[in-house]
N, C-alpha and C positions, 0 to 999 in steps of 0.2 A: 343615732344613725352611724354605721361603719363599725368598725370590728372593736372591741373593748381590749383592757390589758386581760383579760381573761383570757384572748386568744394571740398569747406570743409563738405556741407550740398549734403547728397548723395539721390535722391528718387529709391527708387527702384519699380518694380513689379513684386512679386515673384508669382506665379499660380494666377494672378488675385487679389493679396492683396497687398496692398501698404504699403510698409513701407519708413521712415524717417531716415536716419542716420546720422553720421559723418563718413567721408574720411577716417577718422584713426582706426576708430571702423572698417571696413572691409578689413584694411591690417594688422589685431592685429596681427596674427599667420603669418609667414613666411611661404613661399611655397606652403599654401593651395592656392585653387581656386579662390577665391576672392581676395585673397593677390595678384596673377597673371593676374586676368581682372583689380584690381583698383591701380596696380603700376606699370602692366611693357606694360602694353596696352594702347593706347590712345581710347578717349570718341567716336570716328568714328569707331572706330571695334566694338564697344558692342552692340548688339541688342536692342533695345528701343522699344514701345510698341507706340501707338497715341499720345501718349500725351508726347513723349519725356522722360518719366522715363525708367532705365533700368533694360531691362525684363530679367526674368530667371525661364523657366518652372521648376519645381518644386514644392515640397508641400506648398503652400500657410502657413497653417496652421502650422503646424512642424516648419518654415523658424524661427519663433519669440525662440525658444530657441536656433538653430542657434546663431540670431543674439546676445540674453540676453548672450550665452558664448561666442562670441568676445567682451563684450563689458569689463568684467572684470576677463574670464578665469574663472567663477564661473555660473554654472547654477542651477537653481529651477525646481525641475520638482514637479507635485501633489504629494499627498502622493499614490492616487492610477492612474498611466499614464500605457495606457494597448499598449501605443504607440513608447515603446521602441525598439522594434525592427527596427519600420519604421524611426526612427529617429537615431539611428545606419546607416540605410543604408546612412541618408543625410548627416550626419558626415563623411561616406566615401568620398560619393561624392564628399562633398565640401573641401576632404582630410585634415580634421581635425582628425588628427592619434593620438594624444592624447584625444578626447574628444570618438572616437570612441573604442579603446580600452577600457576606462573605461564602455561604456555603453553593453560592449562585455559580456555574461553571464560567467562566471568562472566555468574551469571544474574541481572538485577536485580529487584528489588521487583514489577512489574509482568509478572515473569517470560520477559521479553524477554531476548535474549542478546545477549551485547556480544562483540565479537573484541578487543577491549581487552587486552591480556596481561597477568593478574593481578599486581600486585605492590604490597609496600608505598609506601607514601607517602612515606617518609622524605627518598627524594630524588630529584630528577627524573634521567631516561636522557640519555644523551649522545648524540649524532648524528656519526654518522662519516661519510665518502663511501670508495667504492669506487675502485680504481688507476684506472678509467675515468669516475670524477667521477659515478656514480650512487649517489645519496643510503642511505642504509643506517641504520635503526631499530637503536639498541645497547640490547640486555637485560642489565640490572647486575642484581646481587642485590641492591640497594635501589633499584632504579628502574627504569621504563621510559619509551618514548615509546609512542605509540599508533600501533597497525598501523593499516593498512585493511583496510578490509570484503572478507573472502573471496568476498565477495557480486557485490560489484564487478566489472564486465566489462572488460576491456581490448580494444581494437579492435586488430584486425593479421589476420595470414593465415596460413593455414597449408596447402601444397600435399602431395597424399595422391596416391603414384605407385607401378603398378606393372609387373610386366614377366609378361605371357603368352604363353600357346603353345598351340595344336592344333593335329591333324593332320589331316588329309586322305586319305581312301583311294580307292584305284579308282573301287570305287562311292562314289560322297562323300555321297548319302543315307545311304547303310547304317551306311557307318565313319565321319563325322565324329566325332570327339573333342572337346569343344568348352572353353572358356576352361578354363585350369587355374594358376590364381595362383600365382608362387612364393614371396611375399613382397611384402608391402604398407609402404612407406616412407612417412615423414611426414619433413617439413620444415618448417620454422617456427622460432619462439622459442620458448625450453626450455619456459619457464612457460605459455605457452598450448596446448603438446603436453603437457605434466601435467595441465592443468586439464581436456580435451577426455577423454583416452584412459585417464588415473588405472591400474590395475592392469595394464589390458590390453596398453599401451604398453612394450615393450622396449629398456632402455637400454642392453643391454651392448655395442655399438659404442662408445657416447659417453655415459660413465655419472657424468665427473666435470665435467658443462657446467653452468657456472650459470645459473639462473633468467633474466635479463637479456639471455643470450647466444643466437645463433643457432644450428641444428644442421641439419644433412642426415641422419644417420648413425643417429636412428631408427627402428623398423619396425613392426607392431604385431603382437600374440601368435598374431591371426588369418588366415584368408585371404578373406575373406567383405568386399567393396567397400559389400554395403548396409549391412552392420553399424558399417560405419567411417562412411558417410552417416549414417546415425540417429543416432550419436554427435555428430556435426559439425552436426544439425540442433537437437539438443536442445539444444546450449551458445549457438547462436544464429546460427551458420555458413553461410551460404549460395553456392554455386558461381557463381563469376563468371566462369570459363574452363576450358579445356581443348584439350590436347593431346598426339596418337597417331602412332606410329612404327610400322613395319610390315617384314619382311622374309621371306623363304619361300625354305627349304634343302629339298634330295633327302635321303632318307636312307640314299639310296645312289646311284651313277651310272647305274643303270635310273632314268631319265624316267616309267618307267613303275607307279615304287616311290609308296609312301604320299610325300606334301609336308609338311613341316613349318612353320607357321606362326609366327612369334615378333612381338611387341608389346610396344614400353614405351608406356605411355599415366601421362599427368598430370591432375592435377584440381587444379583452384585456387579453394578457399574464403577470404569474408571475411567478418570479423564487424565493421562500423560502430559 
């Protein structure tokens, strides 16, 4: 019963992202959830995925600090992570009550909330920088530095593109067809395609971009252009450009068939 020395190298598949461990790195914490499937369970109860690694839906993405605070009770988040709250709830989840608590906002006296990340006093946080020289808040289990304000806006742009089609018939009153979206792509920096599109946004093109980084690859859950406007209007987003491409196929070699119309069209939002 319980996991043999056969399994000191653990693979996991957390939402479709693979990760790599050791055995002991995920029974760091006593009594959390993982400390309970990989010590008091044996390898036949846990769910596995095709390929034999074990699966656990969840945020794919999120899981990597997760796993970075088992491995030495100390986590790195960016300097600016607009993902704290979602990453609170995985903490619950994975009943890490100490990593969740700190990431809990702090209410004070005056009953204001602070994004502060709870922790003790005993000793101040460390400051690390990222392989690309951008600054990174370290969360120790006795210290922290202070985030920023999830409040806080960052200026940049984020361009929302996509590709349609209608068709055309004989009668072009009668039969037009008219816009039919196949899919709406956002581009921009991770973090402010988080912050704008939050659930709605699909990352499984490019699901392991950091915060920091730029992406193309994108799309959103929907096909609705005003709904993506209203989204990009509300965070503070305003269109400074755009542009449309256009081409028009037979849909057979009668001239005389329905025309098929295709468009990629671009929008370019900025927020100052």
């Amino acid at each position: 019963f319980g996991f043999s020395e056969n399994y000191k190298i653990i693979e996991l598949n957390v939402g479709g992202q693979v990760y790599v461990t050791r055995h002991k790195t995920l029974i760091a914490v006593p009594d959390s959830l993982l400390w309970n499937m990989f010590s008091k369970k044996s390898p036949k109860e846990l769910a596995r995925d095709s390929k034999g690694r074990f699966f656990l839906d969840r945020d794919g993405f999120l899981f990597r600090y997760i796993l970075d605070y088992l491995r030495d009770l100390n986590l790195v988040l960016p300097d600016y992570f607009p993902e704290k709250s979602r990453l609170q709830r995985e903490a619950d989840f994975f009943l890490l009550r100490d990593l969740a608590k700190r990431l809990r906002p702090r209410v004070s006296k005056d009953n204001s909330i602070s994004e502060e990340i709870s922790q003790s006093d005993t000793e101040d946080g460390a400051q690390c920088c990222s392989s690309s020289g951008e600054p990174l808040r370290a969360l120790s289990a006795s210290g922290a530095m202070r985030s920023p304000s999830l409040d806080s806006r960052k200026s940049g742009y984020i361009t929302i593109g996509y590709r349609g089609s209608y068709t055309i018939g004989r009668d072009i009153q009668t039969d037009a067809k008219f816009r039919r979206v196949a899919r709406i792509t956002v581009c921009g920096k991770t973090s402010l395609a988080k912050e704008v599109f939050g659930e709605t946004l699909n990352e499984s093109r490019d699901p392991d971009r950091p915060p920091e980084r730029y992406t193309s690859r994108y799309y959103l859950k929907y096909n609705f252009l005003e709904q993506a406007f209203d989204k990009l209007t509300e965070a503070g987003f305003h269109m400074v450009a755009c542009s449309s491409t256009g081409t028009c196929a037979y849909t057979s070699n009668d001239p005389n068939e329905d025309k098929i119309w295709t468009s990629y069209t671009e929008y370019v939002f900025c927020r100052e």
